[in-house]
N, C-alpha and C positions, 0 to 999 in steps of 0.2 A: 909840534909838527906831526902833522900823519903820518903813518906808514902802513905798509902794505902788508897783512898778516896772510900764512897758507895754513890751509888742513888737508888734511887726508880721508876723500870718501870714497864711499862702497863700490859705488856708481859712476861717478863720473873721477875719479884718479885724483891728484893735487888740482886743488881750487883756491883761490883768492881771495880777500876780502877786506874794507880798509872802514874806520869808524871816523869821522871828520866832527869838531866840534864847530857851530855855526853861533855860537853866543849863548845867550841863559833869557827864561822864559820871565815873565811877573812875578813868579814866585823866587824866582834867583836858581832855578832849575835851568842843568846844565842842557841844551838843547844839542843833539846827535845825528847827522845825517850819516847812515851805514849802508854798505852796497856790498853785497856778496854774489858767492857765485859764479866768479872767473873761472875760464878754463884757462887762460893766460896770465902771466901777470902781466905785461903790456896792455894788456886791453883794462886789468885793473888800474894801472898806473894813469893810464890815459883818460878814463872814469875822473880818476881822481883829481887830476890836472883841472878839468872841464870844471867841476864843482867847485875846487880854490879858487879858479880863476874870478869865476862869477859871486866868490864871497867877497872876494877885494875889491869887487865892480861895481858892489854896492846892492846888486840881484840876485844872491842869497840872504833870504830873509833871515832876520838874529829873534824874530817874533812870533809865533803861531801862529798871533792875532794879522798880520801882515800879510799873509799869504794869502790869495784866489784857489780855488778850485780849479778852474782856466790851468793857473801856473802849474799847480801840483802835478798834475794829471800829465800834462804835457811835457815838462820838463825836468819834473824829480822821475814821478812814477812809471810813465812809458819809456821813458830814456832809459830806465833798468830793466824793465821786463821785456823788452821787444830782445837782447840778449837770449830769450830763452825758447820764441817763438819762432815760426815761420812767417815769411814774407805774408804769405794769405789770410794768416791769422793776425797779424800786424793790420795790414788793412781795415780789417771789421773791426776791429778794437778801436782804431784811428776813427771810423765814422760813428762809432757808440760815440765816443769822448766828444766826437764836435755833437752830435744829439746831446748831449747833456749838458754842454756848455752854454746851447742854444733856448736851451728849456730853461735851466736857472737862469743862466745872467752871467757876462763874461766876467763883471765885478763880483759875483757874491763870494764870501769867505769864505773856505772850507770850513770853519769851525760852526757855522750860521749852517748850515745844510743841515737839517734836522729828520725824524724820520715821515714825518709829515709831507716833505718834499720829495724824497725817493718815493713814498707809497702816491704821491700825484703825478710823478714820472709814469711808476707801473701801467698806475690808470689812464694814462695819457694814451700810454701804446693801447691796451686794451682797446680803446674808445675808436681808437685809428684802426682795429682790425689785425696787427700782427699776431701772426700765432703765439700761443702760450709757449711753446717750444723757444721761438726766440729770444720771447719776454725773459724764461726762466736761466738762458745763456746769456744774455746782458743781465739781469740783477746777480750774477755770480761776479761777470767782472766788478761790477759796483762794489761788491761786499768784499771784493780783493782788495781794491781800492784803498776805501776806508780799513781796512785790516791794517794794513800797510802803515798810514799814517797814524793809527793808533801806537804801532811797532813803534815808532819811529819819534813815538814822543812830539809829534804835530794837532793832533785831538788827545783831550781827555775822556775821550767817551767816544762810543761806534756806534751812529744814528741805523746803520743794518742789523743789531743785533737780534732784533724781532721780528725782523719783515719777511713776508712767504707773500707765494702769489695769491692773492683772494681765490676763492671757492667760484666754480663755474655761475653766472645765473641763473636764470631760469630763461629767460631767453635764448641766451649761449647754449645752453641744453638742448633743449626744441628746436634753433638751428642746426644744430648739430647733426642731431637725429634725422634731420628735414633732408641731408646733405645724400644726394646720390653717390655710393661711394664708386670712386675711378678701378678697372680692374687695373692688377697689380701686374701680370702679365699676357702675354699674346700668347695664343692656339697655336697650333703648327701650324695651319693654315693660313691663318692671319700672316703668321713671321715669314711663310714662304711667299706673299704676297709682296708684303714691303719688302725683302730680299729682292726682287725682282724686279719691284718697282725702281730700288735705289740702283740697280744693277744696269738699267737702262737711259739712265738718266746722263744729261748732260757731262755734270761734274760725278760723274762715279768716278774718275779718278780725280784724287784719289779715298771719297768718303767710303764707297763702296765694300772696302777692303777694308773699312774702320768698325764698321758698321759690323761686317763678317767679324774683324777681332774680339769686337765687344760682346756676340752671341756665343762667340767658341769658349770661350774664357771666361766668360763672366766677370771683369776686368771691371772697372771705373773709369770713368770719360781719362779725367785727370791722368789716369796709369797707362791708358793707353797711348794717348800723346805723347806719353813721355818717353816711351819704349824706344830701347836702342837695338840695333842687329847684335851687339855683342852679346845681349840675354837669351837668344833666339838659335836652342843648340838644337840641332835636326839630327843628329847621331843621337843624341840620349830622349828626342822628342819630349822636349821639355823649353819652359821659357821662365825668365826670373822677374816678377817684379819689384822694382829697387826702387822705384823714382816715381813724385804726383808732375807737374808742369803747373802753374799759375802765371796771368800773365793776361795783357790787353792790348799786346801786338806783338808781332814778328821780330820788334825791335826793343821790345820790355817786357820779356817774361825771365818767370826765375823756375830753375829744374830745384826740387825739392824733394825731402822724403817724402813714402806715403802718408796717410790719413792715419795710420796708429803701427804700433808695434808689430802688431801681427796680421799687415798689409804688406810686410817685407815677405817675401813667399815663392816658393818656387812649383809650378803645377804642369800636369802633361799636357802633353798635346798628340790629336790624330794627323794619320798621316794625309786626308781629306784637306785640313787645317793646312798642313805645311805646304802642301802643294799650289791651294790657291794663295800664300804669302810667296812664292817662289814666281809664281805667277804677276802678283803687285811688283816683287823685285825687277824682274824682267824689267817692267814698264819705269821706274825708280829709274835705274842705270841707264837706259834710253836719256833720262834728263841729267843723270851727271854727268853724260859725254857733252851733250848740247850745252850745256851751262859748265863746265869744268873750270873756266877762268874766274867766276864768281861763284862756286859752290861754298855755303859756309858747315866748317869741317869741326865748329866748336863739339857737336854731337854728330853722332854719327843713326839719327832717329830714323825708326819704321818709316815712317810718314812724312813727306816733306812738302812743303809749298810747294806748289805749280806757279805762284809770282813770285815768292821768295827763296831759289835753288839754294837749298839746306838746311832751312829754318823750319820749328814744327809747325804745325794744323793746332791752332788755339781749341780749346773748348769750345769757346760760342762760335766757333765757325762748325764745327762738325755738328753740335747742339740744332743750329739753325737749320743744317743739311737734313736731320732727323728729322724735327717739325715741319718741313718741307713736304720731304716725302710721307707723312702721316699725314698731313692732311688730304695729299692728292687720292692716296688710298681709303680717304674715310673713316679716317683713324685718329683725329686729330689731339688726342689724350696723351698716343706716345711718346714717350720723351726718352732720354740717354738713360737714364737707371731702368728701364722698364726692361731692357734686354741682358742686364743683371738678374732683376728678376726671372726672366724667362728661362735664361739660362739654370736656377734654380728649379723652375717648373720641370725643365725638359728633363735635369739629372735624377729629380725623385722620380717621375715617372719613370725612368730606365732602371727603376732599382737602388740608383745609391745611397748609400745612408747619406743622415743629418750631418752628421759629425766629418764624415767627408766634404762634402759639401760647403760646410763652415769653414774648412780649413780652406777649399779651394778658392773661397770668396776674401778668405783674410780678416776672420773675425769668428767669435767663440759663442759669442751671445746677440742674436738679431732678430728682435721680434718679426720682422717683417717675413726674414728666411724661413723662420719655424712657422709662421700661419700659412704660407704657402706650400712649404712642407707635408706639415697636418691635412691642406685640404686636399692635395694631391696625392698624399698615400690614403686617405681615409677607405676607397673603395679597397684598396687591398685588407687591410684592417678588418673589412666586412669578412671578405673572402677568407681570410686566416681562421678567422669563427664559425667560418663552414665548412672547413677542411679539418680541424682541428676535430666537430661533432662527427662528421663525416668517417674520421678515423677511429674512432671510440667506439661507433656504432656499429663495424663492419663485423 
């Protein structure tokens, strides 16, 4: 009979874990299904339930040889790790897994997937055009996959052991190159245009005001939607952000953490800033009196539907708002990260360091922040080397 075993870690405090024997392989090797990593034991116990159930039911496999890829994926191996993920990150994991089930075959055997078959997956994508970025974030989950089942005493062997993404072509190159690159951000002029533009518009309330968030702060779509009043302290001129939003209606999103560890962050604000959010509020409380019998009170967000009294503004709706007003202005390249960017643009131009700047955006290392960085102080740079001979020579 199983039981529930705990240990003691660094990081996450007492955790869980139970070892389940499911029969013995062709060689009379004893075969092991293990699940760790509880922060409950209920939630292990409950694991545990599910797996006995299904080994009496006859669908737990006693064979190696007996199992699909389809099965494993689906129901030993995402059933454990989605425990350790977020809802958003579940998703795209969910659509890798039906692609690949799609590509092999919903019969073939996990043991028959060879590495012949992940490297014509690779190339499959390639052939279709996804970027190598993605490619390189799907053959990672792949290689967790099969890690997994090798753990686990399900393969004798890991068909990922050697597999990297092939070398660009030569084609993929000279396209490459060929590729006008998009600028990374807007001019003042530009941003005070679209400001203006979005400000006049129909539905500026309430993108308008989102739109102002995302330039002041340099924020992420996700962290802005999510933003509560109670982050939002105007005595210390400052705002916390705690929280991403995911989500494909007003009636099925889930509030989440941010994007990484060091997206949790707390950064100033002007008082320009607070005045026109004081400004949105005004207009806010306007709709919580008219709607007060049906306001939903589960968050208490910046941002709330205008059809939904207290539900937030999704991403693809403020997304869409963007694209909108970019293209009316001539602009149509901008999108919701671009006024991240800009926001980097404006603070190196004003002087502030990299390393401020990284902090303020919630992240240490970003190629993208540093090359805009770089090209926006490069004229100071000049100037320092003329100031510097300047002073020498006097």
């Amino acid at each position: 009979m199983a039981r529930i075993h705990e240990r003691l870690t660094k990081t996450k405090g007492k955790t869980y874990w139970f070892i389940i024997d499911v029969g013995r392989d062709d060689t009379g090797k004893r075969i092991r299904i293990k699940r760790c990593g509880f922060t409950k034991k209920s939630d292990a116990k409950k694991a545990m339930a599910e797996i006995e159930s299904q080994y009496y039911a006859g669908k737990v496999f006693a064979k190696p040889k007996d199992i699909t890829f389809a099965y494993y994926v689906q129901e030993i191996w995402f059933k454990e790790y989605q425990h350790y993920t977020k809802i958003s990150t579940q998703k795209g994991i969910q659509y890798l897994l039906k692609a690949l089930i799609s590509f092999w075959g919903q019969d073939v055997k996990l043991k028959h997937i060879t590495s012949l078959n992940i490297q014509a997956y690779i190339q499959n994508m390639l052939d279709m055009g996804k970027k190598r970025k993605t490619i390189t974030k799907n053959l990672s989950y792949i290689k967790m996959i099969f890690k997994h089942a090798l753990k686990n005493n399900i393969i004798t062997n890991n068909p990922c052991e050697n597999i990297d993404l092939p070398k660009m072509t030569l084609v993929e190159k000279t396209k490459l190159l060929q590729q006008k690159p998009k600028p990374l951000y807007l001019e003042k002029e530009d941003l005070l245009t679209f400001l203006n533009e979005a400000k006049n518009d129909a539905y500026a309330y309430p993108y308008y005001y989102m739109v102002f968030f995302l330039i002041y702060t340099g924020a992420r779509l996700g962290e802005v939607c999510a933003m509560e009043w109670d982050n939002f302290n105007t005595k210390n001129k400052t705002i916390k952000i705690t929280q991403n939003i995911y989500g494909c209606s007003q009636k099925n999103y889930y509030v989440q953490t941010p994007k990484t560890k060091n997206s949790i962050r707390e950064i100033s604000i002007s008082q320009s800033f607070i005045d026109v959010m004081k400004e949105w509020r005004l207009i806010q409380n306007k709709q919580k009196i008219k709607n007060a019998n049906n306001w939903d009170r589960t968050y208490n967000f910046i941002f709330t539907s205008r059809y939904y009294p207290g539900k937030p503004i999704l991403t693809c709706n403020l997304y869409g708002f963007i694209k909108k007003i970019a293209k009316k202005i001539g602009l149509s390249w901008i999108h919701p990260h671009t006024f991240r960017h800009t926001h980097t643009s404006l603070l190196a131009a004003a002087g502030e360091s990299l390393e401020v700047i990284q902090d303020r955006l919630g992240h240490t290392n970003d190629s993208t922040t540093r090359q805009i960085y770089l090209h926006i102080t490069k004229s100071r740079k000049v100037d320092a080397a003329s100031k510097f001979d300047a002073y020498l020579n006097s």
